[in-house]
ROKE-229887 format. One line per field, with one value per residue (C-alpha): z, y, x; residue in one letter. Coordinates in Angstrom, 1 decimal. Example, Ala and Ser with C-alpha at 12.3 -4.5 7.8 and 13.67 -1.06 7.14 Angstrom:
# ROKE-229887
c3 <- (7.8:7.1)
c2 <- (-4.5:-1.1)
c1 <- (12.3:13.7)
aa <- (A:S)
***
This chain:
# ROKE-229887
c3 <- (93.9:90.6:91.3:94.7:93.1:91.3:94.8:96.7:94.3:94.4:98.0:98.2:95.5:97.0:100.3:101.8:99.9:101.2:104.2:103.9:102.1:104.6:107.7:105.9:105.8:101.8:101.4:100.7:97.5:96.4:97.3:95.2:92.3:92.6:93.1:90.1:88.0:89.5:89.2:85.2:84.1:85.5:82.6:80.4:80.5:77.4:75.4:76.5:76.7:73.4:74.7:76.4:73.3:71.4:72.4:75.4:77.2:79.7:82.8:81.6:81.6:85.1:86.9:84.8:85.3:89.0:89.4:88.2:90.0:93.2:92.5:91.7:94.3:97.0:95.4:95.7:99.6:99.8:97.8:100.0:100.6:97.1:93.7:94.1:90.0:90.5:93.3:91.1:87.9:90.1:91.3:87.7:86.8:89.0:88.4:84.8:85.3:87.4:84.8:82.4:85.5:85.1:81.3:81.2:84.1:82.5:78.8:80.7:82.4:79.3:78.8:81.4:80.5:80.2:83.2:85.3:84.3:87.3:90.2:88.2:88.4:92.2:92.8:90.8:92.5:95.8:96.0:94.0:96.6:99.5:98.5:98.3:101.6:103.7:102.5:102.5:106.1:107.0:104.8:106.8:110.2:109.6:108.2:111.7:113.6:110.7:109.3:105.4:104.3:106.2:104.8:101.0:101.4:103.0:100.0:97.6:98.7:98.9:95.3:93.9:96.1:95.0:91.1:91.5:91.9:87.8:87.4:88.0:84.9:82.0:79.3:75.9:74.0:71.7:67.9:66.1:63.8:62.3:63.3:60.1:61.0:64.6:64.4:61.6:63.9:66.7:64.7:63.2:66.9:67.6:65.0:65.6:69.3:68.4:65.5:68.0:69.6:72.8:73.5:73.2:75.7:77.5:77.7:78.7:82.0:82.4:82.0:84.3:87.6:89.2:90.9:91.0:94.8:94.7:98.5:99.5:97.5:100.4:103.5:105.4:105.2:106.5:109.8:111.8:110.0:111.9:115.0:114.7:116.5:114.5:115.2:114.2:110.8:110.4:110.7:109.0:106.0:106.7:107.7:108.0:104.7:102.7:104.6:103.7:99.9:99.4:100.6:98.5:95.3:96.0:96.4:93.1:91.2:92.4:91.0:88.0:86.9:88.3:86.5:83.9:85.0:82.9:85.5:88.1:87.9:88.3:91.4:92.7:92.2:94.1:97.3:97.0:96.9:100.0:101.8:100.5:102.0:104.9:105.7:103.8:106.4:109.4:112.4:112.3:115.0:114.8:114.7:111.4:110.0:110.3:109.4:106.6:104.9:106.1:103.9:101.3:100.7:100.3:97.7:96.1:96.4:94.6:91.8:91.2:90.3:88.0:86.5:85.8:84.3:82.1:80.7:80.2:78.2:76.0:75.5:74.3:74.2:72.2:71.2:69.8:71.4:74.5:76.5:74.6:74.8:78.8:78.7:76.7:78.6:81.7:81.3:80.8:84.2:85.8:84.4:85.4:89.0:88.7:87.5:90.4:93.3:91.6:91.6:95.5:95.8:94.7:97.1:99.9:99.0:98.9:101.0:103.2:104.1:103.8:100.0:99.3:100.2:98.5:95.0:95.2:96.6:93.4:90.6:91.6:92.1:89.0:87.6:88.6:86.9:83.6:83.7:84.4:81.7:79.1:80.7:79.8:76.5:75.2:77.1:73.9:72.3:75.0:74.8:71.4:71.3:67.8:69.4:71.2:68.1:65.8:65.8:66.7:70.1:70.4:70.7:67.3)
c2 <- (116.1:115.7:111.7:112.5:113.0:109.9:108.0:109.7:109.4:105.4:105.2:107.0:104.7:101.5:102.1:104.8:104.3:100.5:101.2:103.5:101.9:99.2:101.8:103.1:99.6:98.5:94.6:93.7:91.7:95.3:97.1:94.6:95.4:99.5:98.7:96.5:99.3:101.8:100.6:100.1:102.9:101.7:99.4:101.1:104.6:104.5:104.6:108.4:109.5:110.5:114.1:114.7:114.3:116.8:120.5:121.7:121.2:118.0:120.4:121.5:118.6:116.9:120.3:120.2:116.1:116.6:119.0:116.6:113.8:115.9:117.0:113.6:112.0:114.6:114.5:110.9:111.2:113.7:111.3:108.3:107.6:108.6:106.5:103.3:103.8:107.9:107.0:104.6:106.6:109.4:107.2:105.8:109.4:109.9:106.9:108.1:111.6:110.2:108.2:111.1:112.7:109.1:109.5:113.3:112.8:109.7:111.9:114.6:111.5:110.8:114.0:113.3:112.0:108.4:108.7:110.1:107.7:105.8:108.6:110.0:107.0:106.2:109.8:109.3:106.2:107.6:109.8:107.3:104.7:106.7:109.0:105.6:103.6:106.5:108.9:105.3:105.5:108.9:109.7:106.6:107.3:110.7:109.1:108.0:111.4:113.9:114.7:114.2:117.4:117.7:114.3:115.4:119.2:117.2:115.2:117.6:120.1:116.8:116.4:119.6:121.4:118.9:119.3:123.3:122.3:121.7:125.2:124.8:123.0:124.9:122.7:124.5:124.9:122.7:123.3:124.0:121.3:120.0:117.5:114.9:115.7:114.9:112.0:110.4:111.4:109.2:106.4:106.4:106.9:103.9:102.0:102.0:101.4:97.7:97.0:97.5:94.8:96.7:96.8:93.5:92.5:95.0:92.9:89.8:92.2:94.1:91.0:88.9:88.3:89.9:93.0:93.0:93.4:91.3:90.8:94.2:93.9:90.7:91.4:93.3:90.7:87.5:89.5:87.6:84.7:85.5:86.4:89.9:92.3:95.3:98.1:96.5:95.3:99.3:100.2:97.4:98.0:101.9:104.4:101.8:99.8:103.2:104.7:101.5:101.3:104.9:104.2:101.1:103.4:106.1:102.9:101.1:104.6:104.9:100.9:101.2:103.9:102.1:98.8:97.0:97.9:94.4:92.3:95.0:94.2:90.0:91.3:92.9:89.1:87.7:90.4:89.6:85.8:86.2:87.7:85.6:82.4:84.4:84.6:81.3:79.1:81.3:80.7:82.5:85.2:88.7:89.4:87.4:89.5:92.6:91.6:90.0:92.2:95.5:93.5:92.7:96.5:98.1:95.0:96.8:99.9:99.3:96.9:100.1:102.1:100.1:99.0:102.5:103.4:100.2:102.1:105.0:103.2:102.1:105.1:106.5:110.6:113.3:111.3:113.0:109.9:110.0:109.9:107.0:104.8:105.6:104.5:101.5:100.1:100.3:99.1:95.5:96.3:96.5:93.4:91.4:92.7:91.6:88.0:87.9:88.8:86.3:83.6:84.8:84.0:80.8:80.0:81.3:79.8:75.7:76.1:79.0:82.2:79.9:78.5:82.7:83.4:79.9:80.8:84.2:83.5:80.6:83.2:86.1:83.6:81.7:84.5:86.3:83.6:83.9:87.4:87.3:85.1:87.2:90.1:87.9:86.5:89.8:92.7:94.1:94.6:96.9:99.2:99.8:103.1:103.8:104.4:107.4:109.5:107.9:111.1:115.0:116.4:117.3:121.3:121.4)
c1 <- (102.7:100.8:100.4:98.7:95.5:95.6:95.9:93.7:90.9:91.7:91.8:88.2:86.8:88.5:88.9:86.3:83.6:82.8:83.4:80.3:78.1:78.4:78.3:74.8:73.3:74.2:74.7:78.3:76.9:75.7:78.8:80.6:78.4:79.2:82.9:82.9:81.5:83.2:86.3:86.3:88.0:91.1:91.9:89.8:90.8:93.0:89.8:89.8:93.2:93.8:91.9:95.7:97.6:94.9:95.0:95.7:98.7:98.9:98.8:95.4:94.2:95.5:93.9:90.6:90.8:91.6:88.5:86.2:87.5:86.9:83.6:82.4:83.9:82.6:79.2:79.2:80.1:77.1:74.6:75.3:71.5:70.8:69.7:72.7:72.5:73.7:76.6:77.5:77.6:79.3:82.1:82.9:83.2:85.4:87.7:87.2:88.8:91.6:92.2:93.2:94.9:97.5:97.8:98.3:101.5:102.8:103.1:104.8:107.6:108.2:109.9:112.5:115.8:116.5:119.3:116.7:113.7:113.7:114.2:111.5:109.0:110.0:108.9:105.8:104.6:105.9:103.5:100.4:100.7:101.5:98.5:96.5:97.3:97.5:95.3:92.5:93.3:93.1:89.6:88.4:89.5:87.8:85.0:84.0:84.3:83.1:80.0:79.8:79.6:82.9:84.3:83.7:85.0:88.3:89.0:87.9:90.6:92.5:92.6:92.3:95.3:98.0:97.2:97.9:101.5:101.1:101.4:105.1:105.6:107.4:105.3:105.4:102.2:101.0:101.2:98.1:97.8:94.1:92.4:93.4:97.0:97.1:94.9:97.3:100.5:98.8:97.8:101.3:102.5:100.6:102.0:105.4:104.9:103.2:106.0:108.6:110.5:110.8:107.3:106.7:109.5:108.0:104.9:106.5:107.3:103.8:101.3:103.9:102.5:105.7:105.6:101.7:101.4:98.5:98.5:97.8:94.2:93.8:95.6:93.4:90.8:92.9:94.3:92.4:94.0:96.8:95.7:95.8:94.1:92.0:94.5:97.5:96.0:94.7:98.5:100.2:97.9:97.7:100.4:103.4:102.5:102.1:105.3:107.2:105.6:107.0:110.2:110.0:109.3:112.5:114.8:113.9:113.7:117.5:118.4:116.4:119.0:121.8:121.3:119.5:116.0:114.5:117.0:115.7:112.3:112.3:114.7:112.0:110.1:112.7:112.0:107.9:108.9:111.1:108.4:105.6:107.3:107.4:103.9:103.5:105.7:106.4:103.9:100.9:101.3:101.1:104.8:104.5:101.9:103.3:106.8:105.6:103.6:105.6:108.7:106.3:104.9:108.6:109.2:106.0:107.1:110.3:108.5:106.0:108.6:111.0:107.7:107.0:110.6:110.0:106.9:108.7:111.1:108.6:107.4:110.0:110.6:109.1:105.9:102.4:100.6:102.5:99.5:97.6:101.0:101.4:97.9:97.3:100.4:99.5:96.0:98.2:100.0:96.7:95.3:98.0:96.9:93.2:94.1:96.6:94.1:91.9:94.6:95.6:91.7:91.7:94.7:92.9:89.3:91.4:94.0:93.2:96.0:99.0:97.6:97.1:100.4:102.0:100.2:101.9:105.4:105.5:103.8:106.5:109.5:108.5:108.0:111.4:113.3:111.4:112.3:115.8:116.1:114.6:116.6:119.9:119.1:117.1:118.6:120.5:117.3:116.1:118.8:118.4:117.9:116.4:112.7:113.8:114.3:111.7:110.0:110.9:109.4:106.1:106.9:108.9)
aa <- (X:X:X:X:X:X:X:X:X:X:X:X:X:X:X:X:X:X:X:X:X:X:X:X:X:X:X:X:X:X:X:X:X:X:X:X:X:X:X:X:X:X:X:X:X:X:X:X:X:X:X:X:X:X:X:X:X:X:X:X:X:X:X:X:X:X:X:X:X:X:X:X:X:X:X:X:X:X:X:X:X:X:X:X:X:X:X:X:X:X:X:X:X:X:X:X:X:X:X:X:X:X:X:X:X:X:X:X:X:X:X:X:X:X:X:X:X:X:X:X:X:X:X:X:X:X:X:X:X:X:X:X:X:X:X:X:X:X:X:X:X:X:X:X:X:X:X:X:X:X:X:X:X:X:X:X:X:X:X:X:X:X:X:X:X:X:X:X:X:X:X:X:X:X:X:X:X:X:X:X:X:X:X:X:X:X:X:X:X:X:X:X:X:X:X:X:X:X:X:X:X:X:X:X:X:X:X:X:X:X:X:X:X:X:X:X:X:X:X:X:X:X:X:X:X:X:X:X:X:X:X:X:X:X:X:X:X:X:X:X:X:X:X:X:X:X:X:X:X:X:X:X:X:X:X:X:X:X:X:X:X:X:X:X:X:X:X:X:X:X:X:X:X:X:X:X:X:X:X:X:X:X:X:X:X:X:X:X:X:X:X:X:X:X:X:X:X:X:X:X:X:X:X:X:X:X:X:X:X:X:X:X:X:X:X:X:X:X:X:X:X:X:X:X:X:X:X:X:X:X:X:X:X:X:X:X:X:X:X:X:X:X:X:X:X:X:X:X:X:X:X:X:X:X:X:X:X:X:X:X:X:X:X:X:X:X:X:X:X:X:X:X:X:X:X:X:X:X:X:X:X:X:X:X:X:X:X:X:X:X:X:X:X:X:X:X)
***
């Protein structure tokens, strides 16, 4: 529930909000611009997540974050024919506070057991990615047979109903502790994350091109690529992509807690490979598309998730800087997805929809066997378990 308004912000950002500006008459050259601006706080937000380590409790922050995010956004919607330097500033606020909304949840996974990690992240990113294919298609379908006013109130109650749910949460309340202290148990939280060995095979994993799902950035723009018509590429990349993602997530949450989830992850390589030479080789026909990238978007699905567990593992339990480490790692996760669209970019720009799909079908299988061989050689390493109890929990 609490990673719902994560996605739905996205989706309004990346999905509804172009399609907007374009319906109102903005060049797509501008649109690019706002986008590019807007969407900054999605590798950058670590820079601000220390607030959800300091003070209040993490649930505080995702409904305080999550009401921001839905103001902004919704005032965004309203000021569509306003000042392009106020949407823009609006939309970046917005990607801003979902950005604490991302932190604040991943510090409170970190509290789950490390048996339950992985159920825990396919839950997580169940609910981010179905929130952010479907809900992009639902605030865009409604977008064409709703007033405005009627859009913004819709995804303002969109992203502020699901963080309620954070009341459930028994979180214990912070210590009081001044401002010297808790800055120096970050810093020394912080510390030992970058002198460990298991962040830095962690790395190896988060800045690999595997399990990016770069395609999905692309796919709606090279449908007619493959000879397929407008309402089949709406619910390839729409309701049956995000159903399939989801289902995608729950299955590699289960495996990640079943097996080793480094070896899990290049497996999930292997799956986007598979379906990458898919719509690489096969004919291009419509069957092809939507086979294709329906197989590809449960392979995402299930990398999302053990990618997310990985974090987690990271992490570690019962850290002060919980927030700031979810954070700061997966700002690498989401560069390794911008250099892969770019890459996917380049394919497409020489070599057209099959040179897209080639560049990413050889990064993730490459890429799959790098990774099972550092799973092999350095697995041991991983399941050292001294990072777990480097410090006590948070509430003693």
């Amino acid at each position: 529930m609490l990673a719902l308004p994560y996605g739905i912000t996205g989706a309004v950002t990346a999905g509804l909000m172009p399609y907007l500006l374009r319906k109102y008459g903005i060049p797509v050259d501008k649109i690019a611009d706002i986008m590019a601006i807007a969407l900054i706080p999605t590798i950058w937000s670590f820079l601000w997540s220390p607030l959800a380590d300091a003070g209040l409790r993490r649930r505080t922050w995702i409904l305080a974050a999550a009401l921001g995010s839905a103001l902004s956004a919704a005032t965004a919607i309203l000021g569509i024919h306003g000042p392009v330097a106020v949407l823009t500033g609006l939309l970046f606020l917005s990607q801003a506070m979902a950005g604490l909304i991302s932190c604040s949840c991943g510090a409170l996974l970190t509290a789950m057991p490390e048996g339950l990690r992985g159920k825990t992240s396919g839950w997580y990113q169940g609910g981010n990615l179905g929130a952010g294919t479907i809900g992009g298609g639902v605030v865009i379908w409604l977008a064409d047979r709703a007033s405005l006013p009627v859009v913004a109130a819709t995804i303002a109650i969109g992203v502020t109903l699901p963080a309620l749910a954070a009341f459930l949460i028994d979180e214990p309340v912070p210590v009081a502790a001044p401002v010297g202290e808790l800055m120096l148990a970050l810093f020394r939280d912080l510390g030992e994350l970058f002198r460990s060995r298991r962040t830095w095979l962690g790395l190896v994993f988060f800045l690999s091109p595997v399990g990016t799902a770069a395609i999905g950035n692309l796919i709606s723009g090279v449908g007619q690529d493959y000879k397929a018509p407008g309402n089949e590429v709406a619910i390839v990349t729409g309701l049956a992509g995000g159903l399939l993602s989801a289902l995608g997530c729950f299955i590699g949450g289960i495996v990640a807690d079943k097996m080793n989830r480094m070896a899990a992850y290049a497996l999930a390589g292997v799956f986007a490979t598979i379906f990458g030479a898919w719509l690489m080789l096969a004919p291009h026909t419509p069957f092809t598309y939507a086979g294709g990238y329906l197989g590809y978007s449960l392979a995402a699905g299930f990398a999302y998730a053990v990618y997310t567990a990985l974090v987690l593992d990271v992490v570690g339990k019962g850290r002060r800087a919980a927030a700031v480490m979810y954070s700061t790692l997966n700002a690498t996760g989401n560069a390794s997805i911008a250099y892969m669209v770019w890459l996917d970019g380049v394919g497409y720009k020489h070599w057209g929809a099959r040179g897209m799909m080639g560049v990413d079908m050889l990064a993730n299988g490459g890429g799959a066997v790098v990774l099972f061989l550092v799973a092999f050689y350095a697995g041991h390493h991983w399941h050292h378990r001294g990072n777990e109890a480097a410090l006590p929990p948070v509430e003693a």
